[in-house]
MOPAC internal coordinates of N, CA, C and O (Angstrom, degrees):
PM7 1SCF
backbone

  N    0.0000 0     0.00 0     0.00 0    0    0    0
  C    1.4422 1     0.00 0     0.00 0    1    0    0
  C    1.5208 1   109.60 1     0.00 0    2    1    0
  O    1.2310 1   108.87 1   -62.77 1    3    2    1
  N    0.9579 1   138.43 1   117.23 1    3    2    1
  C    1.3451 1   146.24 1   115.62 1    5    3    2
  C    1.6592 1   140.97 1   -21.46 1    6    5    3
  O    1.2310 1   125.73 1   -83.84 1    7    6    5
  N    1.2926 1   106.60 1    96.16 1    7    6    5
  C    1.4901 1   119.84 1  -171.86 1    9    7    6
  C    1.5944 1   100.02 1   -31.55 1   10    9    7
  O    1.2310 1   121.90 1   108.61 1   11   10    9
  N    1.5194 1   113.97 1   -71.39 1   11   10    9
  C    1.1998 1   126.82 1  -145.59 1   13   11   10
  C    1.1411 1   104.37 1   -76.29 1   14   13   11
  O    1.2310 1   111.97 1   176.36 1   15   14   13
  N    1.6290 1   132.75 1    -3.64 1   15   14   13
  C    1.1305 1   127.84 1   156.30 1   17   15   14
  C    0.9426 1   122.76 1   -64.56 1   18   17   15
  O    1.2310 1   113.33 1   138.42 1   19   18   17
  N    1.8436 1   130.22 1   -41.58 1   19   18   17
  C    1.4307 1   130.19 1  -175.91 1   21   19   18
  C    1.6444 1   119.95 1    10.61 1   22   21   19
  O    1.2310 1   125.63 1   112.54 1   23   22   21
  N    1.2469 1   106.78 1   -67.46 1   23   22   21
  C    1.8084 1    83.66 1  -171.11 1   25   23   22
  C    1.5760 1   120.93 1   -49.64 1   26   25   23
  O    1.2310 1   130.60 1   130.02 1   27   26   25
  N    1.2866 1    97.15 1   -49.98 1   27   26   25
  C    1.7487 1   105.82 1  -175.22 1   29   27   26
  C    1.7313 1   112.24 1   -53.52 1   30   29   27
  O    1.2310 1   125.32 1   159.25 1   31   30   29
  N    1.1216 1   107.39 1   -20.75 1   31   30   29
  C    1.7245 1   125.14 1   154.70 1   33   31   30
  C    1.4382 1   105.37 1   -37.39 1   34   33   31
  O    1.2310 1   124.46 1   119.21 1   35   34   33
  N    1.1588 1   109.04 1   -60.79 1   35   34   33
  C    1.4878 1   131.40 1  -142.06 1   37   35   34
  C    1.7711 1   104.76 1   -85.23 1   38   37   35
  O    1.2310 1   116.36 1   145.52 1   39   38   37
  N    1.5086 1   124.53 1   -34.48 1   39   38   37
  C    0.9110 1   130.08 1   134.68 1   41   39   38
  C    2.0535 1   139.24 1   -24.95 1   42   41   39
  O    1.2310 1   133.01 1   -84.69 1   43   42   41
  N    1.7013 1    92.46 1    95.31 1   43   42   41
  C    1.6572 1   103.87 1  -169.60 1   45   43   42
  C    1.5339 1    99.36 1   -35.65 1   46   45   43
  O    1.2310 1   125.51 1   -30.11 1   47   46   45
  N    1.2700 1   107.02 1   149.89 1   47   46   45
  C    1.5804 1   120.16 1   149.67 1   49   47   46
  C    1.4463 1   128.69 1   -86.75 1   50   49   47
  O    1.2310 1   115.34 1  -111.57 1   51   50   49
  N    1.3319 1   126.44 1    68.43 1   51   50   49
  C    1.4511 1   104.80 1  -153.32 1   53   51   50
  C    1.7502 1   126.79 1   -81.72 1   54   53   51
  O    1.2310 1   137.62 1   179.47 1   55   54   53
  N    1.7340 1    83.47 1    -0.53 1   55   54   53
  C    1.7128 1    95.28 1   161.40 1   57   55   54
  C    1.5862 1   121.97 1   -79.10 1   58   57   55
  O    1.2310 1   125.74 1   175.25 1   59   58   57
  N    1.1486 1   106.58 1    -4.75 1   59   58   57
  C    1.0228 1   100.74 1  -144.45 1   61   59   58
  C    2.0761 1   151.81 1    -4.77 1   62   61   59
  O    1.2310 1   138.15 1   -90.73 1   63   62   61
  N    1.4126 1    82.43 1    89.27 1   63   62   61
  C    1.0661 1   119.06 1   169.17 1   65   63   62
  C    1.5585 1   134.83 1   -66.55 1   66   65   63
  O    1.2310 1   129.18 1   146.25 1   67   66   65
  N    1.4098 1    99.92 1   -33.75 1   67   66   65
  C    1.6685 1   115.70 1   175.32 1   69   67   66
  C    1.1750 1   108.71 1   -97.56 1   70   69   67
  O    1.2310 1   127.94 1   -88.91 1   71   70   69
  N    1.5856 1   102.32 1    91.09 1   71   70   69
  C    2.1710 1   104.45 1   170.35 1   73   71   70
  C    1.3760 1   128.06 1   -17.26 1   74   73   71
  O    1.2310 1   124.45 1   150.57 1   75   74   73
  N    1.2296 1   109.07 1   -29.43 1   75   74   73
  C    1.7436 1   126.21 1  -143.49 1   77   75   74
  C    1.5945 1    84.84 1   -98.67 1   78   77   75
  O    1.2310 1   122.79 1   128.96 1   79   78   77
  N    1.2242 1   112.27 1   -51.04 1   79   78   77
  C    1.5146 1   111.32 1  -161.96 1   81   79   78
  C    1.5450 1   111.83 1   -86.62 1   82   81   79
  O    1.2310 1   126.33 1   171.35 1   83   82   81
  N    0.9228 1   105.44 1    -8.65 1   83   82   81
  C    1.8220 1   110.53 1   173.68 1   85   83   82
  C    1.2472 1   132.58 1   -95.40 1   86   85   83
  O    1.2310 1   135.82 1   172.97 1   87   86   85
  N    1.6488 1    86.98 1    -7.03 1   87   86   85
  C    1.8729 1   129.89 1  -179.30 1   89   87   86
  C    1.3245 1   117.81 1   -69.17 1   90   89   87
  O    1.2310 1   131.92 1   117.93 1   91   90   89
  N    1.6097 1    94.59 1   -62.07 1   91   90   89
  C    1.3090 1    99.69 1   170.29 1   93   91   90
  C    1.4797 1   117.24 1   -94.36 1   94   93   91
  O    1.2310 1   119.37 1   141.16 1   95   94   93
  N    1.1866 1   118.80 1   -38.84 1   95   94   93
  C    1.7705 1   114.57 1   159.49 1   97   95   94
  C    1.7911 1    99.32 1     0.28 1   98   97   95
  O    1.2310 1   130.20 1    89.68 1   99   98   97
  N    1.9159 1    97.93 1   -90.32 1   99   98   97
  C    1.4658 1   119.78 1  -173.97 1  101   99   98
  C    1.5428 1   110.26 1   -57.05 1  102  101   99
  O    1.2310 1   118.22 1   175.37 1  103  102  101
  N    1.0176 1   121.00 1    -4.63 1  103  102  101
  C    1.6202 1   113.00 1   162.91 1  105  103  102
  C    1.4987 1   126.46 1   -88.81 1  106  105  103
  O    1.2310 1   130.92 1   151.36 1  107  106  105
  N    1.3581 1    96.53 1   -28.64 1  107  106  105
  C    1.7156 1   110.12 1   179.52 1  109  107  106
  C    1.9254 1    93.92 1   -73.94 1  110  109  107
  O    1.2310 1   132.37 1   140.25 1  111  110  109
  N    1.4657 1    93.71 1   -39.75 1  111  110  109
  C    1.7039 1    97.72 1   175.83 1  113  111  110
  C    1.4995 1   111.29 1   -24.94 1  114  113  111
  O    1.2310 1   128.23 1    98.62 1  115  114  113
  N    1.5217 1   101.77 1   -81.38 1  115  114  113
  C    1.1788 1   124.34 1  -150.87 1  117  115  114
  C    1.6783 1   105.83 1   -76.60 1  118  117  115
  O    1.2310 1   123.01 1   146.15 1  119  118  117
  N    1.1344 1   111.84 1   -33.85 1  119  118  117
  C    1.6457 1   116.53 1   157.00 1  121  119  118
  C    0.9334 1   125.11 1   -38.82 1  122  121  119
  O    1.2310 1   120.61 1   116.11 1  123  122  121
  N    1.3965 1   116.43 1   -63.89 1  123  122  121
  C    1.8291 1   120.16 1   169.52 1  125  123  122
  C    1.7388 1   101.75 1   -64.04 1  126  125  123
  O    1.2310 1   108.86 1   134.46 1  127  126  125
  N    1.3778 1   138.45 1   -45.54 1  127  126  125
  C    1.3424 1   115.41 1  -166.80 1  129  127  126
  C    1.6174 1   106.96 1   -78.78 1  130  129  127
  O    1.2310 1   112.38 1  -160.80 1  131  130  129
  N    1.5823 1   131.99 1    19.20 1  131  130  129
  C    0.9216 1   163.90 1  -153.38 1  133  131  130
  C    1.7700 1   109.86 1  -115.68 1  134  133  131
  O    1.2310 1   125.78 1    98.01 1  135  134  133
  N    1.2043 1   106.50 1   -81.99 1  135  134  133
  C    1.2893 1   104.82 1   164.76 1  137  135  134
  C    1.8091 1    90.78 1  -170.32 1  138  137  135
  O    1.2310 1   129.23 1   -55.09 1  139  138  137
  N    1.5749 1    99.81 1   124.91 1  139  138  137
  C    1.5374 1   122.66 1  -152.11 1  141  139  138
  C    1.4050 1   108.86 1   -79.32 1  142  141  139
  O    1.2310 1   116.37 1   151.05 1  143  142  141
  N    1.3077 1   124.51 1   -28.95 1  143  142  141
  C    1.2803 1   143.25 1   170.51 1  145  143  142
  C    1.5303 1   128.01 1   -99.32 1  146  145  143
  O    1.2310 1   116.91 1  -170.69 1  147  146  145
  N    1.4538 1   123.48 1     9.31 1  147  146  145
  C    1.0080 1   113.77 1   149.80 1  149  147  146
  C    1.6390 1   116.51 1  -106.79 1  150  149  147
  O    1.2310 1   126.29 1   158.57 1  151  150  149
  N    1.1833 1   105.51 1   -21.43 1  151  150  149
  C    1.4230 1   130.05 1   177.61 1  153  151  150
  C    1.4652 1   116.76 1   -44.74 1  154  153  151
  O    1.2310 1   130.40 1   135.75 1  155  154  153
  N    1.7984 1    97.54 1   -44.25 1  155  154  153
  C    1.2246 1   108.51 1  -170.01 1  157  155  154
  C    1.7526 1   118.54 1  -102.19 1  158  157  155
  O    1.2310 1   124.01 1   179.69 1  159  158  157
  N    1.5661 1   109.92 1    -0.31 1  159  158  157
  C    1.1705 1   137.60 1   151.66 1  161  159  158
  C    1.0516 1   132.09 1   -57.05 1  162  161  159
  O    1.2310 1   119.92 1   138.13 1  163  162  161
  N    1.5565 1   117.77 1   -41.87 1  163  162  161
  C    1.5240 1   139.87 1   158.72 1  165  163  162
  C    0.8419 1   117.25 1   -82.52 1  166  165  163
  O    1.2310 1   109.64 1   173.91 1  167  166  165
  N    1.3785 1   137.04 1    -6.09 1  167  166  165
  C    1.7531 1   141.18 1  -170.12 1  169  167  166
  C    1.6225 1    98.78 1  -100.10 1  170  169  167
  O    1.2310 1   126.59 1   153.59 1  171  170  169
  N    1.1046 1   104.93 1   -26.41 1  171  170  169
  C    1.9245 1   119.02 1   179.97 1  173  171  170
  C    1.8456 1   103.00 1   -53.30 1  174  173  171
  O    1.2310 1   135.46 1   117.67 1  175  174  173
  N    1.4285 1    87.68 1   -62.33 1  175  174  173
  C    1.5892 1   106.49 1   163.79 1  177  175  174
  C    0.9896 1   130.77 1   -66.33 1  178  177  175
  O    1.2310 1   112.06 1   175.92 1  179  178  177
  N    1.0801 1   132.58 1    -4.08 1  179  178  177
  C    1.7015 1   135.90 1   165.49 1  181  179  178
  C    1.6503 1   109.16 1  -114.08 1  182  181  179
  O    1.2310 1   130.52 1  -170.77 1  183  182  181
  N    1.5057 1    97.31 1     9.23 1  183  182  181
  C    1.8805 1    93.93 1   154.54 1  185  183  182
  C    1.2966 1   113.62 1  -112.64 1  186  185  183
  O    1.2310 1   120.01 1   157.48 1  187  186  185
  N    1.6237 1   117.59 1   -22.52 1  187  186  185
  C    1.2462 1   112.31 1   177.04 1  189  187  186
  C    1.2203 1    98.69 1   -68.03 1  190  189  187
  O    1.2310 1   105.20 1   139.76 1  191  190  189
  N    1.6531 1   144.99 1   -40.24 1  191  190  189
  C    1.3159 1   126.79 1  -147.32 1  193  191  190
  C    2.0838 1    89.96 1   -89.28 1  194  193  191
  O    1.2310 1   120.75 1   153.37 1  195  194  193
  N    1.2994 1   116.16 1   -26.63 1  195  194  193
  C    1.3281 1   129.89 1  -168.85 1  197  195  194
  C    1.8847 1    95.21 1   -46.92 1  198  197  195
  O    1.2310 1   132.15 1   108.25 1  199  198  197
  N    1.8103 1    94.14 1   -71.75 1  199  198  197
  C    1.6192 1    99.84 1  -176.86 1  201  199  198
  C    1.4860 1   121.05 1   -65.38 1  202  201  199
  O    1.2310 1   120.29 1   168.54 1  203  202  201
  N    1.2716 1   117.04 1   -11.46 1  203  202  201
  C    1.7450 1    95.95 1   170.12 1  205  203  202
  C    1.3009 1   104.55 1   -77.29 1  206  205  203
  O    1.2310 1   119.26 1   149.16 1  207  206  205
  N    1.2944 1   119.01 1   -30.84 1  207  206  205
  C    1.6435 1   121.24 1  -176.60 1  209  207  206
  C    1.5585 1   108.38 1   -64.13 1  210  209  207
  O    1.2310 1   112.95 1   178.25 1  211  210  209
  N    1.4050 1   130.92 1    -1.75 1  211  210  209
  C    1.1485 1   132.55 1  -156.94 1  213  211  210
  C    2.1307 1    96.29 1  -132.76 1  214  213  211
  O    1.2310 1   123.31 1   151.70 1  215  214  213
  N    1.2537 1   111.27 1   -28.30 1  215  214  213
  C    1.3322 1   123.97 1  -171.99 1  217  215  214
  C    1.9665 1   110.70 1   -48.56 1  218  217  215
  O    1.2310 1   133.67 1   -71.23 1  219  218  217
  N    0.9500 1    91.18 1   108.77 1  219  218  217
  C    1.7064 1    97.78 1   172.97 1  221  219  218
  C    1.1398 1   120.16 1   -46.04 1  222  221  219
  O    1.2310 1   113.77 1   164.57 1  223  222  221
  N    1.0225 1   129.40 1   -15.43 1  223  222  221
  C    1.9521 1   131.47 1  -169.36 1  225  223  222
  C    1.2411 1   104.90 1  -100.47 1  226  225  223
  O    1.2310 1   117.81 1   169.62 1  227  226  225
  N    1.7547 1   121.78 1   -10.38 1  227  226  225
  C    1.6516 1   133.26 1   148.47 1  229  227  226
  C    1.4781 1    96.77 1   -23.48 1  230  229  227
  O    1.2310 1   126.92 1   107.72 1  231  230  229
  N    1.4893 1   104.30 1   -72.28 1  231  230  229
  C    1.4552 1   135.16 1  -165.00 1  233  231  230
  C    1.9638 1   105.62 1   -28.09 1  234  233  231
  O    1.2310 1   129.16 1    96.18 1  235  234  233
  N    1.0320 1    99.95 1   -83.82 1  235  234  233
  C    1.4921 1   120.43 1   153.10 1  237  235  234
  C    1.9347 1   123.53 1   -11.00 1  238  237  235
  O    1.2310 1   129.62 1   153.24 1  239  238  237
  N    1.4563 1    99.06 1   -26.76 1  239  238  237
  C    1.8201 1    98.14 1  -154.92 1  241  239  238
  C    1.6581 1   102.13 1   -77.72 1  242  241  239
  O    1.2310 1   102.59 1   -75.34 1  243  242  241
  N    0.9831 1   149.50 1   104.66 1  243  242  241
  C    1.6273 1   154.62 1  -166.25 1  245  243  242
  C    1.4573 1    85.88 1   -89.84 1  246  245  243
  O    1.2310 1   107.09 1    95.45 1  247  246  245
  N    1.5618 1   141.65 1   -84.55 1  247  246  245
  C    1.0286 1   138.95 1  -128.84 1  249  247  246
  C    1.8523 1   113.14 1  -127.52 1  250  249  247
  O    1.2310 1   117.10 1   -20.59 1  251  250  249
  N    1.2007 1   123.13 1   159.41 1  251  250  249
  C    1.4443 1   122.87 1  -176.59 1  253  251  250
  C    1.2476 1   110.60 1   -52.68 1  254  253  251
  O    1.2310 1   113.81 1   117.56 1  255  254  253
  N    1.2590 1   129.31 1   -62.44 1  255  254  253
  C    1.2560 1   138.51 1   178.73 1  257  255  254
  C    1.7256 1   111.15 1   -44.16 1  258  257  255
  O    1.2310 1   120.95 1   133.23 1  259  258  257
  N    1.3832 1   115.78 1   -46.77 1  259  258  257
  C    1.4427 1   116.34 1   175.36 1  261  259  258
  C    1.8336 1   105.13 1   -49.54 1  262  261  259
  O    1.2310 1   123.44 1   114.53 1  263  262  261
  N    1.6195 1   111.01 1   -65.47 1  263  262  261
  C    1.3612 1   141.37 1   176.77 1  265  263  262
  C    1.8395 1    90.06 1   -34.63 1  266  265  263
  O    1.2310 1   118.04 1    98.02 1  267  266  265
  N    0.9267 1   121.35 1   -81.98 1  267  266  265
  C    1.6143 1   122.87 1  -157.19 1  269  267  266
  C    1.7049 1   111.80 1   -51.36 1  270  269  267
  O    1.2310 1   127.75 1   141.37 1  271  270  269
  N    1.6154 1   102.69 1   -38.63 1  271  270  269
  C    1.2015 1   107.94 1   177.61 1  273  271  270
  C    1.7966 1   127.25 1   -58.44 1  274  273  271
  O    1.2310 1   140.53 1   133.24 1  275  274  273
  N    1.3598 1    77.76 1   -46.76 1  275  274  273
  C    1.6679 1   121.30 1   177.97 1  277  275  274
  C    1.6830 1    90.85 1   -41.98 1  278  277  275
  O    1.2310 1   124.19 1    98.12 1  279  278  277
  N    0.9485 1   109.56 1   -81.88 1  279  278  277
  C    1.6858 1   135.18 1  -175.03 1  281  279  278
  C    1.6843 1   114.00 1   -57.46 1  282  281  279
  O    1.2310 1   117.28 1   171.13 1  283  282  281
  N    1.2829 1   122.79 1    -8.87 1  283  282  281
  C    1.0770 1   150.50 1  -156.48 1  285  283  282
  C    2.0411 1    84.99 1   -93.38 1  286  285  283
  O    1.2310 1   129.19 1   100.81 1  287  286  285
  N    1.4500 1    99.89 1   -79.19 1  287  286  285
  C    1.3112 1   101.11 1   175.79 1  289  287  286
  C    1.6283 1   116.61 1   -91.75 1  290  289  287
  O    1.2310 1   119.66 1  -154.05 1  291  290  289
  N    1.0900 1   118.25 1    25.95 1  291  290  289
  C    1.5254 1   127.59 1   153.22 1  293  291  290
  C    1.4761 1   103.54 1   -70.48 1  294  293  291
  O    1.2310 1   117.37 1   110.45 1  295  294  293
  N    1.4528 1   122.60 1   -69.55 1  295  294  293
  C    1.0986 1   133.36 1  -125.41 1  297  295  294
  C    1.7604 1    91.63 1   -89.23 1  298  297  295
  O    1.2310 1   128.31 1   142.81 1  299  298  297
  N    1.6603 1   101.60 1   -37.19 1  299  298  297
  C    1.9220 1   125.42 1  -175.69 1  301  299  298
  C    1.9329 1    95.77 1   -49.87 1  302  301  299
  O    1.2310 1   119.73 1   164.49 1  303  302  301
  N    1.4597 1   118.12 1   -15.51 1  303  302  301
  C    1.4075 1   112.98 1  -157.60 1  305  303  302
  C    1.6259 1    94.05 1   -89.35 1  306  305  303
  O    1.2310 1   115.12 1   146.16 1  307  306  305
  N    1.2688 1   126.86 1   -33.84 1  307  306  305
  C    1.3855 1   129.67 1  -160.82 1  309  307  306
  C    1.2406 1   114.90 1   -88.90 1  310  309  307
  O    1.2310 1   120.10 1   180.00 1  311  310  309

């Protein structure tokens, strides 16, 4: 995968063709037909951690200190 691709990421598979994405697709499935409201409680949190992993100003990070900070209020969001 390619960072700078991200959007095209983001783009459904509706063949699904990509193992990975049909993986979890059917896991979020069965989670919500599981119990619908906690499912979707934790899914809140697996977009916040989704979009920093996706955040353009990644792009930007030259040095550790930038990185830690960076991640500092990445992590403060979840």
């Amino acid at each position: 995968m390619e960072f700078s691709k991200g959007p095209e990421y983001a783009t459904p598979d509706i063949v699904r063709s990509t193992p990975a994405e049909f993986v979890i697709y059917d896991l979020w499935e069965n989670m919500r037909n599981f119990d619908l409201e906690l499912a979707n409680e934790v899914l809140e949190l697996a977009f916040v951690f989704m979009r920093s992993h996706a955040d353009k100003l990644r792009l930007s990070i030259k040095g550790l200190g930038e990185y830690l900070r960076y991640r500092e209020k990445d992590v403060g969001k979840a």
